[in-house]
C-alpha positions in Angstrom: 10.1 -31.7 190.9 13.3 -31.5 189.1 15.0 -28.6 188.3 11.8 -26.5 190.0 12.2 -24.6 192.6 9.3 -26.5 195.3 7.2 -25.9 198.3 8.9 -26.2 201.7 8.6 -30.1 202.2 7.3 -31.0 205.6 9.9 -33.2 207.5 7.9 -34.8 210.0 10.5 -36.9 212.7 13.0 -38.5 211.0 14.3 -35.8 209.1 14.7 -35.0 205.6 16.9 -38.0 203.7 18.3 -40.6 204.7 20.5 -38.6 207.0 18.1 -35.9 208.1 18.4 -35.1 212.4 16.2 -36.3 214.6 13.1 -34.5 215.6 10.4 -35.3 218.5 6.5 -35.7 216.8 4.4 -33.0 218.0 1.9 -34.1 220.1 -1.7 -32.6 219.5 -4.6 -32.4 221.8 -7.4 -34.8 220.8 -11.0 -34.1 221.1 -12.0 -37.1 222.3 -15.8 -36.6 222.6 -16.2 -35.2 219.3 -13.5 -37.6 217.5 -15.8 -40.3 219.0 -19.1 -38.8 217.9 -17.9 -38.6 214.1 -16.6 -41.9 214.1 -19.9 -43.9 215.5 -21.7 -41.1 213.1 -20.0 -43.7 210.3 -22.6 -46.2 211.6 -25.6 -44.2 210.6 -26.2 -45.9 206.7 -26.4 -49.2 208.9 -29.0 -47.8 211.3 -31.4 -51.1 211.1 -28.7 -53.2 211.5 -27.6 -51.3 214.4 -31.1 -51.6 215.9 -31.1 -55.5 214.7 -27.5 -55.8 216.9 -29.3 -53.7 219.8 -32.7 -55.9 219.4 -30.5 -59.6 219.4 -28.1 -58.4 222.5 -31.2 -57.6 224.4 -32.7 -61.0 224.4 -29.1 -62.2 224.9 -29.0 -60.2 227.9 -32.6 -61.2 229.1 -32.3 -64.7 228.8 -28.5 -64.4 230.5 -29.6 -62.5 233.7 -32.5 -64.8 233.8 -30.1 -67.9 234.8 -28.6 -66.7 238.3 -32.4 -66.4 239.7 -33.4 -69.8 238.4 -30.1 -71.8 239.9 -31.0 -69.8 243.1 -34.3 -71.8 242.5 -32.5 -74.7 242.0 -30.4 -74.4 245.0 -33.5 -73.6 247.4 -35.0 -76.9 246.0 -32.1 -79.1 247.2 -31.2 -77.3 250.4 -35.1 -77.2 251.5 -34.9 -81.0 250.5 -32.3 -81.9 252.9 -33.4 -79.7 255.5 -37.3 -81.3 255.1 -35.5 -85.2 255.2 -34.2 -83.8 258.6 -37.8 -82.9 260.1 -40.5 -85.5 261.8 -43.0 -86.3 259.2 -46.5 -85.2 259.9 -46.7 -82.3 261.0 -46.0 -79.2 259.4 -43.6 -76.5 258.8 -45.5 -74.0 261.4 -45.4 -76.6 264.4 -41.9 -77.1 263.7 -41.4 -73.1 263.8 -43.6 -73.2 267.0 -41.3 -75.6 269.0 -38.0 -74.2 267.8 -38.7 -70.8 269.0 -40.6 -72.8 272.3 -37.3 -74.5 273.1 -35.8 -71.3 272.8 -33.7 -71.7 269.3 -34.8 -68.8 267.9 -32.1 -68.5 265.2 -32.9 -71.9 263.5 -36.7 -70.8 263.4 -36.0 -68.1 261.7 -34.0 -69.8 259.4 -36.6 -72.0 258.7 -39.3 -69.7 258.6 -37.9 -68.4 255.4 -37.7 -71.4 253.6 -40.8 -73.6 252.1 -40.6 -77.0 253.4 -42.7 -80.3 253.5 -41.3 -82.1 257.0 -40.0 -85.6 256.3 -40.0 -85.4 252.1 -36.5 -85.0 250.8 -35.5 -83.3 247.5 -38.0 -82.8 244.1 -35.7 -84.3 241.9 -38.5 -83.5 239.0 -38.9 -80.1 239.8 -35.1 -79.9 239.9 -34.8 -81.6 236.6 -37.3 -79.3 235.3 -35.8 -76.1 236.8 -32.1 -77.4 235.4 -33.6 -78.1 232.2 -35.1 -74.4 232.2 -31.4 -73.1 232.8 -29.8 -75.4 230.1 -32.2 -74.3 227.8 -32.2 -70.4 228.4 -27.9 -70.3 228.1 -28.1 -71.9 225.1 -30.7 -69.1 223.6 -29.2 -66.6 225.0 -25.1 -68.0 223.3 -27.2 -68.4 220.2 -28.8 -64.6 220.2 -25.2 -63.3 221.3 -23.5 -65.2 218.3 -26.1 -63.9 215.8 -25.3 -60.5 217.3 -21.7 -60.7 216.5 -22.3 -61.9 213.4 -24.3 -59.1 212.3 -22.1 -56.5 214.0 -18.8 -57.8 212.4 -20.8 -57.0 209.0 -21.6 -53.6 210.4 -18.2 -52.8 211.2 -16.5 -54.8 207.7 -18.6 -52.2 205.7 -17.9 -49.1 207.5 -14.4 -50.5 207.2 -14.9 -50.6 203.4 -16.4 -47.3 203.2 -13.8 -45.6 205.5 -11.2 -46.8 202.7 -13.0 -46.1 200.0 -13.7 -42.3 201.4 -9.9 -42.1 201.7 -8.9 -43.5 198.2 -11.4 -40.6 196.6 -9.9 -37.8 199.2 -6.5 -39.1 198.0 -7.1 -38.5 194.6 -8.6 -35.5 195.1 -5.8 -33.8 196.8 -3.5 -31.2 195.3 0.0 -32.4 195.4 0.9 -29.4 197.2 -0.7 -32.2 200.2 2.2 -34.8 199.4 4.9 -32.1 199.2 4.2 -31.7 202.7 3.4 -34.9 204.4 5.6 -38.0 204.2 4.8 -40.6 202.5 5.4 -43.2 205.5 3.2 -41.1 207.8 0.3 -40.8 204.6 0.5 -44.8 204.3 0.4 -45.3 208.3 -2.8 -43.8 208.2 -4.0 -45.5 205.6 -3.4 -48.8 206.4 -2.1 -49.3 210.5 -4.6 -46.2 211.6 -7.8 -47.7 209.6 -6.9 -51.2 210.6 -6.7 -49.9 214.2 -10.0 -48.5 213.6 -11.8 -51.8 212.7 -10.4 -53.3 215.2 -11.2 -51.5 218.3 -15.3 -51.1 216.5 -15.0 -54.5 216.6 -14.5 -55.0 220.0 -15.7 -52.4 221.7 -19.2 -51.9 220.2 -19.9 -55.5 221.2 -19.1 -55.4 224.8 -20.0 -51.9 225.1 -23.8 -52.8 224.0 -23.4 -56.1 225.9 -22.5 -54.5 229.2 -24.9 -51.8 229.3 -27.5 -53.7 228.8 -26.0 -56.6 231.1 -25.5 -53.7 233.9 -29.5 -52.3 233.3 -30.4 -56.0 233.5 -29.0 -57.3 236.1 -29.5 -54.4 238.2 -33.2 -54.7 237.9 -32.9 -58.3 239.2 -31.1 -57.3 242.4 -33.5 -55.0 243.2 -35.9 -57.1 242.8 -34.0 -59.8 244.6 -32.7 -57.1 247.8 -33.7 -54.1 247.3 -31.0 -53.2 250.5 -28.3 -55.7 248.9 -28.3 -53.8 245.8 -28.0 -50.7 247.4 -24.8 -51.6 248.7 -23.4 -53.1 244.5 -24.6 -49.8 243.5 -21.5 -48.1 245.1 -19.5 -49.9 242.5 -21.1 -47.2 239.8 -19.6 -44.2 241.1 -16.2 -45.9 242.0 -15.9 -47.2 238.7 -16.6 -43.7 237.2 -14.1 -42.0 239.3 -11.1 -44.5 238.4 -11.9 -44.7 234.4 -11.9 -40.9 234.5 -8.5 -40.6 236.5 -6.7 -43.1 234.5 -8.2 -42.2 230.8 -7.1 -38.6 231.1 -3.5 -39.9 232.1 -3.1 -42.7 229.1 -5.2 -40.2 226.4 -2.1 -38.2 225.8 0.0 -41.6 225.2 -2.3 -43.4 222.9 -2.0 -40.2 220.7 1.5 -40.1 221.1 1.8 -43.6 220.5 0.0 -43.5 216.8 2.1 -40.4 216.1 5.7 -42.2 217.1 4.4 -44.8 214.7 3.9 -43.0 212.0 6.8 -41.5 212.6 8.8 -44.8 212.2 7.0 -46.2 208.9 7.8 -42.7 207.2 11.6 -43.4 208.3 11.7 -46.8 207.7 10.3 -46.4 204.1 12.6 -43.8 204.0 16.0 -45.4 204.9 14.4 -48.5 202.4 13.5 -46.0 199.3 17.1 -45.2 199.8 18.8 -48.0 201.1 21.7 -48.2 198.4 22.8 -44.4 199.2 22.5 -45.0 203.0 25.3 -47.9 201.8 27.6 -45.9 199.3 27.8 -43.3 202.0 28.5 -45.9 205.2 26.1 -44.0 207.0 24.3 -47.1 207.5 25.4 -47.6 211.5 23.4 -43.2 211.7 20.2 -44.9 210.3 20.4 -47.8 212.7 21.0 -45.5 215.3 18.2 -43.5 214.6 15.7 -46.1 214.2 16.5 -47.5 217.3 15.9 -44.3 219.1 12.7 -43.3 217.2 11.5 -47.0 217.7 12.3 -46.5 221.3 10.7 -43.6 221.4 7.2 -45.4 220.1 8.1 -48.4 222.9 7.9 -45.6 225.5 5.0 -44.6 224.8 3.2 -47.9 224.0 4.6 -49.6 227.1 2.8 -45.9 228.7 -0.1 -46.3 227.2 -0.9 -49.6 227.4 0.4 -49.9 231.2 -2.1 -46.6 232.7 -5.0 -47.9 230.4 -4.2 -51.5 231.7 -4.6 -50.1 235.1 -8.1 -49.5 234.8 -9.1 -53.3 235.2 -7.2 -54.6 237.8 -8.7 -51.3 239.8 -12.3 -52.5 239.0 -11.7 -55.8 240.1 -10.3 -54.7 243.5 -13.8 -52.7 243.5 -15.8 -55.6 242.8 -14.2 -58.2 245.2 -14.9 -55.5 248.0 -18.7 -55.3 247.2 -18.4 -58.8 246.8 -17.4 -59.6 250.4 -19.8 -56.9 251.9 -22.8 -58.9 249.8 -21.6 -62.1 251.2 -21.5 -60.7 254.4 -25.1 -59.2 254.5 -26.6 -61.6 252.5 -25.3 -64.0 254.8 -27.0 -62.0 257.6 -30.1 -62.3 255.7 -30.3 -66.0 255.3 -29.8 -66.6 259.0 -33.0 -64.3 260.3 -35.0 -65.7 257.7 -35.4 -62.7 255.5 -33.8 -64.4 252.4 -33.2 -67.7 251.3 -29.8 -69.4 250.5 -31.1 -69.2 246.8 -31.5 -65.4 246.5 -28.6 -65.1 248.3 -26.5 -67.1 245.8 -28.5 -65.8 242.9 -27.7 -62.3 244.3 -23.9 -63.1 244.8 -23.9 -64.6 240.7 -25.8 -61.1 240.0 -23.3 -59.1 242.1 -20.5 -60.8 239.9 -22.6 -59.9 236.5 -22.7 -56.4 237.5 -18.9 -55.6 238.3 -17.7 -57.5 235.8 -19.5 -55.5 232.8 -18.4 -52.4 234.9 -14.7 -54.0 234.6 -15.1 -54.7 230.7 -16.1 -51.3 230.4 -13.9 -49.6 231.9 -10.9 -52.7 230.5 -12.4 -51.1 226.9 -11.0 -47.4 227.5 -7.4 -48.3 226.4 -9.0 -49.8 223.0 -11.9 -47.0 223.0 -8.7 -44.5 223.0 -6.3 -46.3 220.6 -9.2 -46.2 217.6 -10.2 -43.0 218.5 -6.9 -41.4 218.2 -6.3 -43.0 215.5 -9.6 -42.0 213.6 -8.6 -38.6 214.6 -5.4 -39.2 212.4 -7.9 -40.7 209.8 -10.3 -38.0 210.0 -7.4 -35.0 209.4 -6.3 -36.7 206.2 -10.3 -36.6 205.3 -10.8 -33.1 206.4 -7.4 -31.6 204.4 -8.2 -28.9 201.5 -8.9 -31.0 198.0 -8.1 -29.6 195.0 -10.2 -27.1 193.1 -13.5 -28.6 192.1 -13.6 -28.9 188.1 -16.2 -26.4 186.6 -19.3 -27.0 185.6 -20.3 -27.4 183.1 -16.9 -27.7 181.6 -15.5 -26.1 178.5 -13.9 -28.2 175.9 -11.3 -26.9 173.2 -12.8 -27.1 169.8 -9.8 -28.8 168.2 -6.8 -30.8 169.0 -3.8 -28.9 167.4 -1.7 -28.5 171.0 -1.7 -24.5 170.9 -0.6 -23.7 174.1 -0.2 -19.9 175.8 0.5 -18.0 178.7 -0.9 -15.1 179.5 0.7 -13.0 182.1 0.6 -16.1 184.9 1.8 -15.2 188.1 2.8 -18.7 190.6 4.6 -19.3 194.2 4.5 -22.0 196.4 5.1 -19.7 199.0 3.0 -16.2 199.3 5.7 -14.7 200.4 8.5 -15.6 198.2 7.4 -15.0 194.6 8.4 -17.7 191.9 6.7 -16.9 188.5 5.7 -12.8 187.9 4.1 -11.9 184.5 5.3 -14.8 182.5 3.7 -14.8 178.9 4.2 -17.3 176.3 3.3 -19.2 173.3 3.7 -22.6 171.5 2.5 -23.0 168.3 0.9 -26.3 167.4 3.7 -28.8 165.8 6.2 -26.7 167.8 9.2 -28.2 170.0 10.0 -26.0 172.9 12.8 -26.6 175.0 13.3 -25.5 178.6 16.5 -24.6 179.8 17.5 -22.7 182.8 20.1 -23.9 186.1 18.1 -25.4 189.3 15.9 -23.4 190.8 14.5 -21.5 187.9 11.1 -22.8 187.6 11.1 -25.1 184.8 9.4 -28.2 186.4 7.0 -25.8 187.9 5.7 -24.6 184.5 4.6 -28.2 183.5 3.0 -28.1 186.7 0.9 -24.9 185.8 0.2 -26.8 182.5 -1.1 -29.5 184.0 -2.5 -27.9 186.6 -1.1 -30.0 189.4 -0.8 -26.3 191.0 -3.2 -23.8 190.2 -1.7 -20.1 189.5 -2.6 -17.0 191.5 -2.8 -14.5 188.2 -3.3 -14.6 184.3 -4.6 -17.5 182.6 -3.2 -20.9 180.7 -5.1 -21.8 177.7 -5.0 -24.7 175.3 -6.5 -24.3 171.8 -7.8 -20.9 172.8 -10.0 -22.6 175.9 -8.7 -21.7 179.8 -7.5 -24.8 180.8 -9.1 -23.6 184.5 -12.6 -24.2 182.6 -11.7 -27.8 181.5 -11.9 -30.7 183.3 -8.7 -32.2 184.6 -9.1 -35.7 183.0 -10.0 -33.7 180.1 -6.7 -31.8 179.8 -4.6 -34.1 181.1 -5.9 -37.1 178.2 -4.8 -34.2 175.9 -0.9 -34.3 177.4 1.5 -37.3 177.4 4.1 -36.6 180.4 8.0 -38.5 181.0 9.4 -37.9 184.0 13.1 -38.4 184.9 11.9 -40.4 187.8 10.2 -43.3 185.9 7.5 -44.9 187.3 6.6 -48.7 186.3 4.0 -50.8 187.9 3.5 -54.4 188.5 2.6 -55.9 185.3 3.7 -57.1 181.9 5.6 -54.9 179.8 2.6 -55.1 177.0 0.6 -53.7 180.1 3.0 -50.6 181.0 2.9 -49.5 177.9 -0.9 -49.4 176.9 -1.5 -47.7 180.5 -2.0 -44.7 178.9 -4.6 -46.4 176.3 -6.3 -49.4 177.6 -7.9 -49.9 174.1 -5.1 -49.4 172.4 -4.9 -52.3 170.0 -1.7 -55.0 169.8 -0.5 -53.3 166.4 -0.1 -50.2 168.1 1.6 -51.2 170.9 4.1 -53.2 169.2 4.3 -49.6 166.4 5.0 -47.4 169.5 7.7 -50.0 170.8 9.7 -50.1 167.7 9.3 -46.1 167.3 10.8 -46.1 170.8 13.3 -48.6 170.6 12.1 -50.7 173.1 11.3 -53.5 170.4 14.8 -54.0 170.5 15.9 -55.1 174.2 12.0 -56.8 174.6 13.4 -59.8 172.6 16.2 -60.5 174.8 14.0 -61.4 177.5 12.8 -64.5 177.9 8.7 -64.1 177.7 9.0 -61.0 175.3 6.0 -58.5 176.2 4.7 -61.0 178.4 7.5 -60.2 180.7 6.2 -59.1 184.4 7.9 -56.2 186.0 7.9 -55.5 189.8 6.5 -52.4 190.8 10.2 -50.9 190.9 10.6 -52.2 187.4 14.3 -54.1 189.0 14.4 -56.6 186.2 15.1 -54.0 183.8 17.9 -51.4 183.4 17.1 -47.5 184.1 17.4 -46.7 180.4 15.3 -49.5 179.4 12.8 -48.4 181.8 13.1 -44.8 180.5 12.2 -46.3 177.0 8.9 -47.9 178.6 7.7 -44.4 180.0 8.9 -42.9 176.3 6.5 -45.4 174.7 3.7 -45.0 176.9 3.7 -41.5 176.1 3.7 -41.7 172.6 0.7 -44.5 172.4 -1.5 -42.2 174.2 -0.4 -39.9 170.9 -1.3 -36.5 173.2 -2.1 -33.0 171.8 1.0 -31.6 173.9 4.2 -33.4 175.0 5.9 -33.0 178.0 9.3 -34.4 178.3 11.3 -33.8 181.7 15.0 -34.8 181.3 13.4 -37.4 179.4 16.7 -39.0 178.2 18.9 -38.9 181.1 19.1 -42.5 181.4 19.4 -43.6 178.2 22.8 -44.5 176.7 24.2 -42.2 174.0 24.0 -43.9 170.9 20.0 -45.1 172.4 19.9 -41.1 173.4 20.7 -40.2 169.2 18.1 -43.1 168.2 15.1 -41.7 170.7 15.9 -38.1 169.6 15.2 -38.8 165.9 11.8 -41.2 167.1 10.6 -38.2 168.7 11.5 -35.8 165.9 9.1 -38.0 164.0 6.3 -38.7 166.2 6.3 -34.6 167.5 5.2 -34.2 164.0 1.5 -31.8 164.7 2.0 -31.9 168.4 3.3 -29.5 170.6 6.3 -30.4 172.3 8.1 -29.3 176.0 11.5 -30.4 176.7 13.2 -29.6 180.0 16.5 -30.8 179.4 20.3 -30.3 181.0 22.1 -31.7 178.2 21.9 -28.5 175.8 23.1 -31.1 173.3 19.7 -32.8 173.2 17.6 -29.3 172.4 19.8 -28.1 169.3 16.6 -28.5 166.6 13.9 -26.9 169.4 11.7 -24.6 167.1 12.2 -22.4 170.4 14.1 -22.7 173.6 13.2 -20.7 176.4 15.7 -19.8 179.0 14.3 -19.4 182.7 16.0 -17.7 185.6 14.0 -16.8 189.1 10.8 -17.6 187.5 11.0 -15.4 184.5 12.2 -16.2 180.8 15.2 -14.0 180.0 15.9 -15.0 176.5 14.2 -16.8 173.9 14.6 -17.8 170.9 16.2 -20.8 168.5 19.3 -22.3 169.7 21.7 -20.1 166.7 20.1 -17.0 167.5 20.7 -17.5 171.3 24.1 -18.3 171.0 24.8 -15.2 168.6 23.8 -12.9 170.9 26.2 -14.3 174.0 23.6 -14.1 176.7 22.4 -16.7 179.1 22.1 -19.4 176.8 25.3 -19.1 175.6 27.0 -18.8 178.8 25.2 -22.4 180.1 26.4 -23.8 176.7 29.6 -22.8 176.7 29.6 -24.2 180.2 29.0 -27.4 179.2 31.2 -27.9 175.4 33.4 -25.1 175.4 35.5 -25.2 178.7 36.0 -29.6 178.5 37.3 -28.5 174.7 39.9 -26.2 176.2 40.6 -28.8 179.2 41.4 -31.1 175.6 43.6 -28.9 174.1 
């Protein structure tokens, strides 16, 4: 806001310019629970495709925990094969029992009496090509139902993606600007983009497995117990373990994973920073500062990535080291088992497959904290730029002025940024339709801030701003803003042809009037000299064109939207002087039935304003046409003389 006196800009870490000191991100508490909540809460418009995802990993599961037991089968078919070879054909498993435990080998009879065998018949190759077939047959179902179920989830998670973004590019445009005063805008786009991208992500992987290894865990729990009811006892201390370590290690790497999304956000709104300004960071030689301080803040996020990432990659290792503990102590048991005849090698391999499915689900989950942790901080992040204050909602049902004459008035209008520093007290004004009123006033005054008020990018604490007689607080923004055409200082060009940036402000505008408003502008003239003409395309800094040819574009654009009320701010700074004399006499034209504001430093550029204003601390001191004001020697005389009358004496 030139010449304005502004908020108090927020300067998150990195300081305010290119050369601002260093400052350590404040690190906020998360509420993980209900962060978490809120985000899967996104998922409710996709509640049958939820249940769909829920319904497919089920009979992935089923047919998945299904496959240990069967190969235990399998296994029982061969092993009771070779044992049967090994046994006297013709008699019968019991007689072979009874003269075991006759000659005393107790063990071996046991071992047998837990096993179906046929004495002298080797292995059922057909039942075991059956059985195998079985297994083939039931992995394959159970890969296809898993793929269907990621397929369907990625959709899931693609459009709450979507709709996340969309959500944010409404909140954007409905927040006051007194929202990007504060925040930066490297933080604003980190969140946008990294922090919603992070989000997606970590949905994406974690919903999967999460829903995969619950159900897996539920599954194959019911299958040991079915299996060993005493062997499953003994998996089932992996439950608590796992609890106990997740909960250790996700308190300790919480803190870092928000810390880490902070230091990032940090170092995209000073790296945009040092970029946006790259050319004074160089005219200045403070270039080896920046470097200097990008290398600490982007040690800084190192820190505490390498943190996070090392205490949440903890967690896994730690449930392996659990699992290959049960692991042993099933082996062991199961092992005790086999040999007194109370299992059989199958269900003891089947149980040792199962004891593997169950810890390593209990791993994955516990592996997911570190992503669960990352997208959840950063959905907090997300969620804060969602829950700041919008703008005032636009009444309705809205007023609209009854004609378009550009009478604009102030009506004792009271304004500060800050409560408790006043700006603007009691200011009353009027400009009359066809009028030109110029703005003058040193830094600070308030000048900016009462095109702001006008266009109600701020909305005052007292009085009342009308247009044509109607409170512009009962219009409609779009409404009063399609009645006012508005050139910055700072020009603003986007990525398109030059035809294009000059109808923004008219889509419909016609190729006659676009080519009218060029010539009225001057910019007719240096559009030639470059080699497509108005098909030219501009970057989104507008490089390939000078600052006072750009200047001319924003002038132009501003005069095809032909707008009840004209706002020019320093509107011909850039432009040469002999350009500067040309503009000023298009503008006298074309301000012809519209009201006219013109903040300018230059004094020499407001000479024919039907009025000037002069603003000091928020209030108009002197007003009046630019004779009277310099008869009577006040304010405006003494910034005038300022500027003509002390270089004249230097001359002489």
């Amino acid at each position: 806001m030139t010449n304005a006196q502004r908020p108090p800009v927020r300067r998150g870490p990195g300081g305010g310019g290119p050369f601002g000191g260093m400052g350590m991100p404040v690190e906020k508490s998360m509420n993980f629970l209900p962060s978490a909540k809120r985000l899967l809460g996104r998922l409710r418009p996709h509640r049958v495709g939820v249940a769909a995802v829920v319904l497919l990993s089920v009979v992935s599961v089923t047919f998945a925990v299904l496959g240990p037991k069967l190969l235990g089968q399998a296994t029982n078919i061969i092993f009771e094969g070779i044992i049967s070879k090994g046994l006297p054909a013709g008699v019968t498993q019991q007689q072979v029992i009874d003269q075991l435990r006759a000659s005393g080998d107790d063990q071996k009879a046991d071992l047998i009496s837990g096993m179906t065998l046929t004495p002298g018949q080797g292995i059922d190759f057909s039942h075991l090509q059956m059985v195998l077939g079985l297994v083939l047959l039931i992995y394959v179902l159970s890969s296809v139902f898993s793929w269907l179920q990621g397929f369907v989830l990625n959709a899931i998670v693609q459009k709450t993606v979507y709709r996340l973004r969309e959500d944010i590019e409404r909140k954007v445009n409905a927040l006051p600007l007194s929202y990007f005063d504060r925040m930066q805008r490297g933080e604003l786009l980190s969140r946008v983009t990294n922090d919603v991208d992070n989000i997606g992500q970590s949905m994406q992987q974690t919903l999967s497995q999460l829903i995969t290894s619950l159900l897996t865990v539920v599954g194959v729990l019911v299958m040991m117990f079915v299996i060993s009811p005493v062997l499953a006892l003994i998996a089932l201390v992996t439950i608590p373990l796992t609890l106990v370590i997740t909960t250790l290690i996700a308190k300790r790497s919480q803190k870092l994973f928000v810390a880490q999304w902070t230091h990032t956000g940090a170092l995209n709104a000073q790296v945009e920073e040092a970029y946006s300004g790259h050319a004074l960071v160089k005219v200045f030689g403070r270039h080896r500062e920046v470097e200097q301080r990008f290398r600490e803040k982007n040690g800084e996020l190192y820190a505490a990535s390498f943190g996070a990432q090392f205490v949440s990659g903890i967690i896994m290792p730690a449930m392996m080291f659990v699992g290959n503990l049960v692991y042993v102590a099933i082996a062991v048991v199961g092992g005790l088992f086999v040999a007194n005849g109370s299992m059989t090698l199958g269900d003891v391999q089947a149980f040792i497959q199962y004891s593997r499915q169950f810890t390593q689900p209990l791993s994955q989950l516990g592996s997911m904290a570190n992503l669960l942790q990352s997208g959840v901080a950063s959905a907090e992040r997300v969620f804060e730029l969602l829950d700041a204050d919008e703008q005032r909602p636009d009444p309705v049902p809205a007023r609209t002025p009854a004609g378009a004459s550009g009478r604009l008035a102030f009506e004792h209008v009271s304004f500060s940024y800050d409560p408790e520093k006043p700006l603007i007290q009691d200011l009353s004004l009027v400009a009359e339709p066809g009028q030109t009123v110029a703005i003058v006033g040193p830094t600070g005054a308030g000048k900016t801030t009462l095109v702001n008020l006008m266009m109600r990018f701020y909305e005052i604490d007292g009085g009342r701003i009308t247009l044509d007689g109607t409170d512009i607080a009962d219009m409609t923004r779009d409404d009063l803003r399609s009645r006012m055409g508005m050139v910055l200082q700072d020009t603003w060009l986007f990525a398109g042809t030059i035809r294009d940036n000059i109808a923004y402000g008219r889509p419909d505008a016609t190729e006659d009037e676009i080519l009218a408003a060029a010539r009225a502008t001057y910019v007719d003239r240096f559009v030639h000299s470059l080699p497509d003409g108005y098909d030219t395309l501009l970057d989104d800094e507008g490089g390939n064109v000078s600052a006072g040819e750009k200047q001319l574009l924003t002038i132009a654009r501003a005069f095809l939207a032909r707008p009840s009320v004209l706002i020019l701010d320093e509107a011909t700074s850039s432009v040469d002087t002999r350009t500067e004399v040309l503009v000023q006499q298009a503008m006298k034209a074309l301000r012809e039935d519209r009201t006219s504001f013109v903040i300018a430093h230059r004094l020499s550029t407001i000479r024919d304003a039907d009025l000037i204003l002069v603003m000091e601390d928020g209030a108009i001191v002197e007003q009046g046409t630019h004779a009277e004001l310099l008869a009577a020697g006040g304010a405006y005389f003494t910034l005038y003389t300022s500027q003509f009358a002390a270089p004249a004496a230097e001359e002489v």
